[in-house]
C-alpha positions in Angstrom: 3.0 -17.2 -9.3 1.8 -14.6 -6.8 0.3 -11.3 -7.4 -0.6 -7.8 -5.9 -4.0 -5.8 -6.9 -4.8 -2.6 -5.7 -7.8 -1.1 -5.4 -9.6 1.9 -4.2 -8.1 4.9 -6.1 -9.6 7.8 -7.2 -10.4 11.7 -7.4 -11.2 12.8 -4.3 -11.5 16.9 -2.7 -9.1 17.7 -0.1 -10.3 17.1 3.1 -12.0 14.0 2.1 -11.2 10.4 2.7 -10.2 7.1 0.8 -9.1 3.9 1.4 -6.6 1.4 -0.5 -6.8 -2.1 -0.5 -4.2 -4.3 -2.0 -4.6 -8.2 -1.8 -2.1 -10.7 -2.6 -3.0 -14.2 -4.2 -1.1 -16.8 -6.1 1.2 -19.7 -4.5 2.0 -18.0 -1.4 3.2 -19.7 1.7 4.3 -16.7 4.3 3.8 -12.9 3.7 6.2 -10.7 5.9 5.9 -7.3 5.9 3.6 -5.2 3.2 3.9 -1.3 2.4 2.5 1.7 0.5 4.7 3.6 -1.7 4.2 6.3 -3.8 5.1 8.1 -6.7 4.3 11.6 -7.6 5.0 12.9 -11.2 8.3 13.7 -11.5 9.4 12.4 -7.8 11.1 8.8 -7.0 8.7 6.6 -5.4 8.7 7.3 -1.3 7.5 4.6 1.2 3.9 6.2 2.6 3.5 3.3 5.4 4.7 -0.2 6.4 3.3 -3.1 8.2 5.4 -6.1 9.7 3.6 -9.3 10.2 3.5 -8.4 13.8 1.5 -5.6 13.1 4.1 -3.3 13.7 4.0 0.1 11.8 6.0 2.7 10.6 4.4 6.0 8.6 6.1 8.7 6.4 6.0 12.3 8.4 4.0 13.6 5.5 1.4 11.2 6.7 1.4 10.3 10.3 -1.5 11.4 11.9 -3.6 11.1 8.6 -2.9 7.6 7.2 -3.5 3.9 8.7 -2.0 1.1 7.5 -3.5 -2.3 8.5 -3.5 -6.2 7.3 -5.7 -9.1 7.5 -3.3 -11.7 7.4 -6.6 -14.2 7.0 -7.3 -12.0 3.2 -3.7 -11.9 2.4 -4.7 -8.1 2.1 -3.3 -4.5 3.3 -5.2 -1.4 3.4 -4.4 2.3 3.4 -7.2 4.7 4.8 -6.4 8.4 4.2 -8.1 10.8 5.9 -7.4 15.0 5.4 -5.9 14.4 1.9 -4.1 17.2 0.5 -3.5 18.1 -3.1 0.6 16.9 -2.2 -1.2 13.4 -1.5 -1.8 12.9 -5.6 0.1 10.2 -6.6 0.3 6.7 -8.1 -0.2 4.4 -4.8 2.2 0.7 -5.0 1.6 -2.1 -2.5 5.2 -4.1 -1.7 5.1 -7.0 -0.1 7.5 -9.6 1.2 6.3 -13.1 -0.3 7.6 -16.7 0.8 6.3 -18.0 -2.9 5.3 -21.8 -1.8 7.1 -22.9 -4.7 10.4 -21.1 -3.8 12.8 -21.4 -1.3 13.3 -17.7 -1.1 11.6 -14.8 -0.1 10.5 -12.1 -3.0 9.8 -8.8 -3.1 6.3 -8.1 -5.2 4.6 -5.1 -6.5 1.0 -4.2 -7.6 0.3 -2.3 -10.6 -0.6 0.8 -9.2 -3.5 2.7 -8.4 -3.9 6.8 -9.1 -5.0 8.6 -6.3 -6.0 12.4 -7.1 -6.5 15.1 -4.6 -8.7 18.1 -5.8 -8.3 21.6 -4.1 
C-alpha cells in the first residue's frame, strides 16, 4: 500500500515564503514523475509544477519564476518552495505521483490528502 503526506501549509503574508514537502512511503518499487496541483475554491484543480525522474521540470505560468519544484529520490520525497506568494496563490496544495507499487505490475497514479496554503494581503 503506498501513500502521499504533505506537509508545510499554512497562512502566510504575501510576499513571504513557504515550502511543501510531500513524501511517499508504502511498498514502492519505482517512482516516475511527481507534481503539485492545486485547487482553489470554486476552480478545478490546475497542475502548479512537475518533476520527471530525470529531474526535468515543467511550472504553471502563474508560477514560474516564483516556485521550485525538486525531489530527493533517496526520501521518496518532493518539495515545493514558494517565494512572492500572492493572495491568487491560496489554495489546497495535492502531491501526484507516478508509483510502480512493488506489489503490482502496473504503474498508479497516487494523491496526498492535501494541504491548505493561505496567502494574506
Amino acid at each position: 500500500q503506498v501513500q502521499l503526506v504533505e506537509s508545510g501549509g499554512a497562512l502566510v503574508q504575501a510576499g513571504g515564503s513557504l515550502r511543501l514537502s510531500c513524501a511517499a512511503s508504502g511498498s514502492i518499487f519505482s517512482i516516475n514523475a511527481m507534481g503539485w496541483y492545486r485547487q482553489a475554491p470554486g476552480k478545478q484543480r490546475e497542475l502548479v509544477a512537475h518533476i520527471t525522474s530525470g529531474g526535468s521540470t515543467k511550472y504553471a505560468d502563474s508560477v514560474k519564476g516564483r516556485f521550485t519544484i525538486s525531489r530527493d529520490n533517496a526520501k521518496n520525497t518532493v518539495y515545493l518552495q514558494m517565494n512572492s506568494l500572492k493572495p491568487e496563490d491560496t489554495a489546497v496544495y495535492y502531491c501526484n505521483a507516478r508509483i510502480l507499487d512493488s506489489g503490482s505490475a502496473y504503474w498508479g497514479d497516487y494523491w496526498g490528502q492535501g494541504t491548505q496554503v493561505t496567502v494574506s494581503s
